[in-house]
N, C-alpha and C positions, 0 to 999 in steps of 0.2 A: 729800614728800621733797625734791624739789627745785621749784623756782619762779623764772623768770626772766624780768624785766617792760622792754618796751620798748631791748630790747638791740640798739644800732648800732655798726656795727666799720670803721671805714674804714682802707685800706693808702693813703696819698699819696692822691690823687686818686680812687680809687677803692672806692667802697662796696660792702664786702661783704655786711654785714647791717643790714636799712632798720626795723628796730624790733618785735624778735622776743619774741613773749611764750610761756611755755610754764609746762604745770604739770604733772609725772608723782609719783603716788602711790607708796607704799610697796608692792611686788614687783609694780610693772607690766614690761614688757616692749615699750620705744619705740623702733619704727624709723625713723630722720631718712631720708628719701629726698630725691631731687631730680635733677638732669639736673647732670654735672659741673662746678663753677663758681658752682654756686647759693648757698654757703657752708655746707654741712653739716658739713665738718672745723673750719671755722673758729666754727663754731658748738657742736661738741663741746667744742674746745678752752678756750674760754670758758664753760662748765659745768664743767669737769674743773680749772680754776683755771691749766692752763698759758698761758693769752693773759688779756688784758683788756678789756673792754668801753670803748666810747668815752665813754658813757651807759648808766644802764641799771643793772640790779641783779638781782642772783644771790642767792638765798636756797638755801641748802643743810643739809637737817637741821635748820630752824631757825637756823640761824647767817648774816649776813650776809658773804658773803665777799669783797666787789667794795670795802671800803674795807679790809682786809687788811693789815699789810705782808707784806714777802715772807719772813718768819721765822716768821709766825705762820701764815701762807697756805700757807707748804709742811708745816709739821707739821700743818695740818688738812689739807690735801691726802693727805698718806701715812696719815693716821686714819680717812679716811670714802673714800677715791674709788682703786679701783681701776682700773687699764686693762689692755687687752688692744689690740693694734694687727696690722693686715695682718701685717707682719712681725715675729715675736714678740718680740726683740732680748732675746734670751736673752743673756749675757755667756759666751762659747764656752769659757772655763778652770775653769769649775763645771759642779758637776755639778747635774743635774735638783733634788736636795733644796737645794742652797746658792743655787741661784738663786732657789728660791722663798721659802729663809728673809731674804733680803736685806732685802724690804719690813721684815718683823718686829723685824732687827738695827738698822735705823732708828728703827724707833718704839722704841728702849731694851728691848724682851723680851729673856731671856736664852737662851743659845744651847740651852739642856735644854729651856724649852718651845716656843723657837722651831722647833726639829727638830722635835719631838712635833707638835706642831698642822701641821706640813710634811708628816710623815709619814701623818699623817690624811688632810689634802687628797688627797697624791699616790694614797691608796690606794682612796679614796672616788672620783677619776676612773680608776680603773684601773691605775696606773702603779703598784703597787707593786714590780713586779720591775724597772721602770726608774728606780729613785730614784737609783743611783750611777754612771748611765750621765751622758755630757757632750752637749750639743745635738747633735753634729755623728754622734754612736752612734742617734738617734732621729730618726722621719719623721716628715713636717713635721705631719701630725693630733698626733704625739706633742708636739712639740714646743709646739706650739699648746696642748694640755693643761697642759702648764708652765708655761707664761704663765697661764691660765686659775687654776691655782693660788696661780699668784703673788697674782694681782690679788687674790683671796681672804683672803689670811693674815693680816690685819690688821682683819678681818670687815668692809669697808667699808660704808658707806649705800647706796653706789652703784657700781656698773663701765659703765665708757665704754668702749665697744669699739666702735674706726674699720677699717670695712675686714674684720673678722676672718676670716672662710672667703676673702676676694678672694685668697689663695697656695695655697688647698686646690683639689684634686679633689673633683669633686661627692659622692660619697658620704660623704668625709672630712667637706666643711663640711656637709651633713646630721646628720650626726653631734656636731658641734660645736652645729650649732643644738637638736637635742636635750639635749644639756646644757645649755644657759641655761634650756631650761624646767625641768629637772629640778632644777637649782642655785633657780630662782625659787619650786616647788612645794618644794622640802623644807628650801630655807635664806630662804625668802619675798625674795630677794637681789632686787633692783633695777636691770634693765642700761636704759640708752639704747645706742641699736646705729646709725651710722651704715652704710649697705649700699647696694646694687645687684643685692642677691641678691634677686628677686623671692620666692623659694619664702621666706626670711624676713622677709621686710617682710607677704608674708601670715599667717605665723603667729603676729606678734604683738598683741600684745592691742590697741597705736593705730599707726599710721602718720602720722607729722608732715613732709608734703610742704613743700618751698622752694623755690621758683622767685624768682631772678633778687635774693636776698637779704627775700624773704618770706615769711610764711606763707599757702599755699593751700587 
């Protein structure tokens, strides 16, 4: 599902990632750990197509994405790769169902089955009595749900989620980590998971340690 061979990423002077190769199958569940500074966000980012590699190559879903321009790279970005992030950046003037249909209204779906397939997700994670509530009427495990649907709508190959429980309460992000399994056993869905959260770095299926911009 995804594949990326000798990926180096330098800021000015400073090398972030020293030639990272990585390979995750179709509904696995990979956690990038590492000590802070190691490049695991910068190395999400450059999977999820929002950065670019200095060298190096990104195979995703079969499709090479690292000579891309940025018109074709962002509509296979909203096609196959979903995210979810620490803070869920829900847009505060929508409500729970219009924030999740947004990905959908991009990819050109129409509004009748872009709601429909909204309304599913949201009801399938529980939210269905909170679909016309706005971020700021919903706690943050809720909120986080609507991201998680988000990222969904558009049936991605993959969802990249940085951070995700790191704004929750320990019960909350238990909770959240049980649904990536349950999202992965019944829609075979695909996350890499940047984290810190020990209790999920153990329950996923690999853990891909980085130290100091390597693989260890």
């Amino acid at each position: 599902m995804v594949s990326a061979r000798n990926i180096h990423k330098s800021y000015g002077s400073l090398e972030v990632l020293k030639g990272i190769d990585i390979e995750i199958k179709q509904g696995e569940i990979v956690s990038i750990v590492g000590a802070s500074g190691a490049g695991k966000s910068t190395l999400l980012h450059i999977l999820g197509t929002l950065d670019r590699p200095d060298t190096g190559e990104v195979i995703i879903n079969g499709v090479s994405i690292t000579g891309l321009r940025s018109r074709k790279l962002a509509a296979f970005r909203n096609k196959n790769i979903g995210f979810v992030f620490q803070f869920h950046h829900l847009l505060p003037e929508f409500t729970a169902l219009e924030n999740v249909c947004i990905p959908a209204f991009i990819a050109g779906t129409s509004q009748k089955q872009a709601e429909a397939n909204a309304n599913q997700l949201l009801e399938f994670l529980g939210l269905e009595q909170r679909v016309h509530h706005k971020p700021a009427e919903l706690s943050g495990g809720e909120q986080q749900r609507v991201a998680v649907a988000r990222a969904l709508i558009n049936k991605p190959a993959i969802i990249l989620a940085d951070e995700p429980s790191g704004n929750l309460d320990s019960t909350t992000a238990r909770e959240l980590h049980h649904l990536f399994f349950t999202l992965r056993d019944q829609m075979k869905q695909t996350f890499i998971i940047v984290t810190h959260n020990e209790e999920l770095a153990k329950l996923s299926d690999r853990t891909f340690v980085l130290k100091d911009g390597k693989h260890i």
